[in-house]
C-alpha positions in Angstrom: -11.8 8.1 10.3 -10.6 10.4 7.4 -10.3 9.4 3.9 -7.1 10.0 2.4 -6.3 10.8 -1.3 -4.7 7.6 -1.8 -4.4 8.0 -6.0 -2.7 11.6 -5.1 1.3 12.0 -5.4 3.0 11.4 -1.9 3.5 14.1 0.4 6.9 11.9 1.5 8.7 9.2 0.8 11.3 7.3 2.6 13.3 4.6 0.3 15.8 2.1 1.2 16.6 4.4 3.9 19.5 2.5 6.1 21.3 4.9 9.0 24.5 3.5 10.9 26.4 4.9 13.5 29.7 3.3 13.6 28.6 -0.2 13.5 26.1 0.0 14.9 22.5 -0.3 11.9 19.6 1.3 13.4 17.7 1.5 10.2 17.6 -1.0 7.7 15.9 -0.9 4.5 13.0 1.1 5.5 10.6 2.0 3.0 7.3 3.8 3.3 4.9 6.6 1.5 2.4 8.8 3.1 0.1 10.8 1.0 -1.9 14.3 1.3 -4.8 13.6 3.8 -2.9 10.5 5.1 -2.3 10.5 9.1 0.6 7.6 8.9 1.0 5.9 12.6 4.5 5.1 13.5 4.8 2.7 16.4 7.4 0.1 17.9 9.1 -1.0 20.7 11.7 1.5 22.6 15.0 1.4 20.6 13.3 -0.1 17.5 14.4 3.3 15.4 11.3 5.4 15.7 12.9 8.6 16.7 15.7 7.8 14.6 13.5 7.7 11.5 11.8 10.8 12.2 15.1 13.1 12.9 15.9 11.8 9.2 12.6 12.5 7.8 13.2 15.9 9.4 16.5 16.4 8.0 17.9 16.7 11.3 20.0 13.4 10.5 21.4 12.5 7.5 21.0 8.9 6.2 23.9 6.5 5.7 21.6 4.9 2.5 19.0 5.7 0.6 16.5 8.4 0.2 13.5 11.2 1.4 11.6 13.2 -0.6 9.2 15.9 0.7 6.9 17.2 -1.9 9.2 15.6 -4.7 12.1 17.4 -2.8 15.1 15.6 -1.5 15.0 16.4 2.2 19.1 16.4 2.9 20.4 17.6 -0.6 17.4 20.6 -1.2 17.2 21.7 2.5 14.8 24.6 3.2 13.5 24.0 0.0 12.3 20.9 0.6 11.3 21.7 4.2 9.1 24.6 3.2 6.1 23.3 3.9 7.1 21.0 7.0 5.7 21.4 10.6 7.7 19.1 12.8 8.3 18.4 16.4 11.0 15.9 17.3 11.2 14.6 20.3 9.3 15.8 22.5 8.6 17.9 24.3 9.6 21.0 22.5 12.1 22.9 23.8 10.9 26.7 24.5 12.7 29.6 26.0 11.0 29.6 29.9 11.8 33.1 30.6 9.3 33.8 27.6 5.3 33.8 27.4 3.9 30.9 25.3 3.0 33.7 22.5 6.6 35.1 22.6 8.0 32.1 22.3 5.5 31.0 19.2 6.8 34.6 17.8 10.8 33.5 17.9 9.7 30.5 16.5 8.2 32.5 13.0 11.1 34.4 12.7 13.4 31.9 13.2 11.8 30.4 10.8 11.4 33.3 8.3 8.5 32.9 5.6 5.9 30.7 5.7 5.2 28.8 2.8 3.9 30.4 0.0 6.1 33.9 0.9 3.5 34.9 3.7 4.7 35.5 7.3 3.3 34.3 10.1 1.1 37.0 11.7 0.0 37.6 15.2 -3.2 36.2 14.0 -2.1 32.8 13.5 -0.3 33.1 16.6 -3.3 33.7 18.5 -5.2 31.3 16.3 -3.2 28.0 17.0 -2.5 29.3 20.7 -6.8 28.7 20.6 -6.9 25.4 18.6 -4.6 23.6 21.3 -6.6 25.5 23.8 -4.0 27.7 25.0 -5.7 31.4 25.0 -5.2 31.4 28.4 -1.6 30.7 28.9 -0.9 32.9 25.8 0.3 35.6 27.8 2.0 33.4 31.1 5.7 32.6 30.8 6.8 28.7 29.6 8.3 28.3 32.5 4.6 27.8 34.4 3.8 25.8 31.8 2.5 21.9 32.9 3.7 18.9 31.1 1.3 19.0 28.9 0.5 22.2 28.1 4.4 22.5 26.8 3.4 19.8 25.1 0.7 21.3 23.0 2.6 24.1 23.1 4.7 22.4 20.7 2.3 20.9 18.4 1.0 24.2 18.0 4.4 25.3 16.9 4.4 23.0 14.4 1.5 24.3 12.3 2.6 28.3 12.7 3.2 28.2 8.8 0.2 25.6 8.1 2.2 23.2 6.8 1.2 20.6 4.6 3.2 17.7 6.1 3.2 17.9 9.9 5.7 15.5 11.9 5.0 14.7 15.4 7.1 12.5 17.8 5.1 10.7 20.9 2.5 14.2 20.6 0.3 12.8 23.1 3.1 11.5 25.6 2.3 13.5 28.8 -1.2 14.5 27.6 -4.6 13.8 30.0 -7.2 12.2 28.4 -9.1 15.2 27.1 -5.3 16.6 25.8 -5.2 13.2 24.2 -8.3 13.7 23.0 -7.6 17.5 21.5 -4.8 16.5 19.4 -6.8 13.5 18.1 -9.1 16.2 16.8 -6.7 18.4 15.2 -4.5 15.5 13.5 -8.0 14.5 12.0 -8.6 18.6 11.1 -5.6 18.3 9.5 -6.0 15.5 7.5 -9.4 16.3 6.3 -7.9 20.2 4.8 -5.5 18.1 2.8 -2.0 17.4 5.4 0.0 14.6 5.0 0.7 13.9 9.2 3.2 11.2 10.0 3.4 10.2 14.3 5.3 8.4 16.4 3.0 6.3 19.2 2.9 3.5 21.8 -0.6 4.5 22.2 -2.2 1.8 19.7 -5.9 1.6 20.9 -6.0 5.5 20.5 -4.9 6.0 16.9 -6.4 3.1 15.6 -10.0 5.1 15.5 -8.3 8.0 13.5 -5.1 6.8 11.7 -5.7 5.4 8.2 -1.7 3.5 8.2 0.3 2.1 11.2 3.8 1.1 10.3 5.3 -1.2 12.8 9.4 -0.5 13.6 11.3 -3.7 15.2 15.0 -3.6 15.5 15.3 -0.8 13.0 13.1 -3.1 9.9 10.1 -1.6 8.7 8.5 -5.4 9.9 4.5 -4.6 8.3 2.4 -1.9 7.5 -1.0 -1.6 8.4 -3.7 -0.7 6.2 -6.8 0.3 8.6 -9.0 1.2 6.7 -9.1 -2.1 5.2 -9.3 -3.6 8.2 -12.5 -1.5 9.4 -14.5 -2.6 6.4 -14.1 -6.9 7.3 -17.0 -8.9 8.4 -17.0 -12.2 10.1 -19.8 -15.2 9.1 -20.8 -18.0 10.6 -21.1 -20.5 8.8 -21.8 -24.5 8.4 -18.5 -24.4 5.7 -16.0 -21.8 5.5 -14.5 -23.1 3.0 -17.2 -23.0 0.4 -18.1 -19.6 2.2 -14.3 -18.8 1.1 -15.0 -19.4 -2.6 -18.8 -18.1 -2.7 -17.4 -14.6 -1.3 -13.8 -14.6 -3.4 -16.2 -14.6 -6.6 -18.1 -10.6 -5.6 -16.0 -8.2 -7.5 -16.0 -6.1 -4.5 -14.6 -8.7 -1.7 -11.2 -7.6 -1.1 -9.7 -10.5 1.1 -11.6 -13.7 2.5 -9.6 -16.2 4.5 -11.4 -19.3 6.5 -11.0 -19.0 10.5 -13.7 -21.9 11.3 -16.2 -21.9 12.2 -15.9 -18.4 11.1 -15.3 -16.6 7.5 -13.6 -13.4 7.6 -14.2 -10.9 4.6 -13.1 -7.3 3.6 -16.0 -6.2 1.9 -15.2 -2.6 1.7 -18.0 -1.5 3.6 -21.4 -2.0 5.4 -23.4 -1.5 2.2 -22.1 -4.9 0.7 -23.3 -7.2 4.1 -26.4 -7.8 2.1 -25.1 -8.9 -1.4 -22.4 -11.2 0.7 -25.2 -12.8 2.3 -26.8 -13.7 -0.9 -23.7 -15.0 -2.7 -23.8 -17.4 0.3 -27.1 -18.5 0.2 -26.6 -19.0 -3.0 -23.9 -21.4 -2.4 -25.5 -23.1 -0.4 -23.8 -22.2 2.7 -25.9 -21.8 6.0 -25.3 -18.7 7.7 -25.5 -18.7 11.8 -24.1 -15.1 12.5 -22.8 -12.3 10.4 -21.0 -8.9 12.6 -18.2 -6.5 12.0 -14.9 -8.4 12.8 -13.1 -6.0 15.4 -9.8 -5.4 14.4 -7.5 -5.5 17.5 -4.1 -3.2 17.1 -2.9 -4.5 19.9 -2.8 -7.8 19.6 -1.7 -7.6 16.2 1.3 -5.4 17.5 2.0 -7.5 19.6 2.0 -11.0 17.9 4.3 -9.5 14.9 6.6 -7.9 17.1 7.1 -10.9 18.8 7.5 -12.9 15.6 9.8 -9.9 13.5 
């Protein structure tokens, strides 16, 4: 997992944002910030907003309350402005001319789009060069219309970055995807992350983007319900011990203990990382608390989804 440039200004940021249509809310009050190097997980159950949420991020709906900035640019008041430096695809898969090759179409896609950030056009180059990232070389030159599920589907993804955009959006980008597909775009969100992209994506797939993402925000009935911090998570450490609760206060006293909550006969810690297991084990000792067993404590997505979903 990446490390994003958490003290950098935000690549985007969604406040207060509340969108109606007629009576009916579908957002409500959703807040959130993503940051360059950030890959931001967006999951929820069907019909909890998340499509909803990114067409407004995208500018492609306009919100009823509240606001987006994109690079410290309103995303509905400063249009292409603002989306200068955006690579999106909404729901997918992208839509593509079938009568065209999978370069041709890539090359309507520039010029629709005119310049690339920065005043530089897309070139054939990068055409050829995101056709090979999503491993599409050899359908470069085939029309869309032969095009599989899934290959449309990177297809799109590799749209998205024509201009190398530094905030990519991506709605369900694995939906339709084999395992090694799934596998692909988990490498180039990561690529992307690493050079410095903010990448925001929608998911159902939890266990997958839990070993990249660094955020998850969980969507139920258009609320924002919790927002998970996995990298966080990824540092805790569960001991064993003969009294959790004095293990509690022993660990709460390191300068470097994030969290430590008493599950007995467990104690769970966030330490930060690996490194500190040693210096934990001596404030505990030194306490006076017996230690049985000390290992990572797995964080399970899934069941966490699942348990605050059913609670929101």
């Amino acid at each position: 997992m990446t490390t994003s440039a958490t003290s950098a200004p935000p690549s985007i940021e969604v406040r207060e944002l509340t969108k109606r249509y007629g009576p009916h809310t579908v957002l409500e009050g959703v807040n959130l910030t993503v940051r360059p190097g950030e890959v931001y997980a967006l999951t929820g159950p069907n019909g909890s907003g998340k499509t909803t949420l990114i067409r407004t991020m995208t500018g492609l709906a306009f919100p009823t309350a509240g606001t987006i900035t994109l690079l410290n640019r309103n995303v509905h008041t400063e249009g292409n402005r603002a989306r200068a430096y955006l690579g999106a695809v909404v729901e997918a898969p992208a839509k593509f001319y079938p009568q065209f090759t999978g370069t041709q179409n890539l090359q309507i896609q520039a010029n629709l789009a005119g310049m690339g950030p920065g005043g530089v056009k897309v070139t054939r180059d990068r055409i050829r060069d995101v056709l090979a990232q999503l491993e599409l070389t050899r359908m470069a030159d085939r029309k869309v219309a032969e095009f599989s599920l899934g290959q449309r589907q990177r297809l799109g993804v590799a749209s998205a970055m024509l201009a190398d955009p530094k905030v990519l959006i991506l709605d369900e980008p694995t939906s339709g995807l084999d395992p090694v597909g799934i596998e692909l775009i988990h490498r180039i969100v990561t690529g992307l992350a690493t050079s410095g992209c903010a990448v925001i994506l929608s998911t159902h797939h939890l266990r997958e983007i839990a070993t990249y993402a660094h955020t998850v925000g969980i969507l139920s009935g258009g609320r924002l319900v919790d927002t998970v911090d996995l990298r966080a998570r990824q540092a805790a450490y569960r001991f064993r011990v003969d009294d959790p609760n004095r293990a509690v206060t022993a660990l709460q006293g390191l300068p470097f203990v994030q969290k430590a909550v008493a599950r007995a006969p467990m104690v769970i810690a966030s330490l930060g990382a690996e490194a500190r297991v040693p210096e934990a084990l001596s404030a505990l000792q030194a306490a006076g608390v017996k230690v049985f067993e000390a290992a990572p404590d797995h964080f399970d997505l899934y069941e966490y989804y699942r348990d605050r979903v059913e609670n929101a």
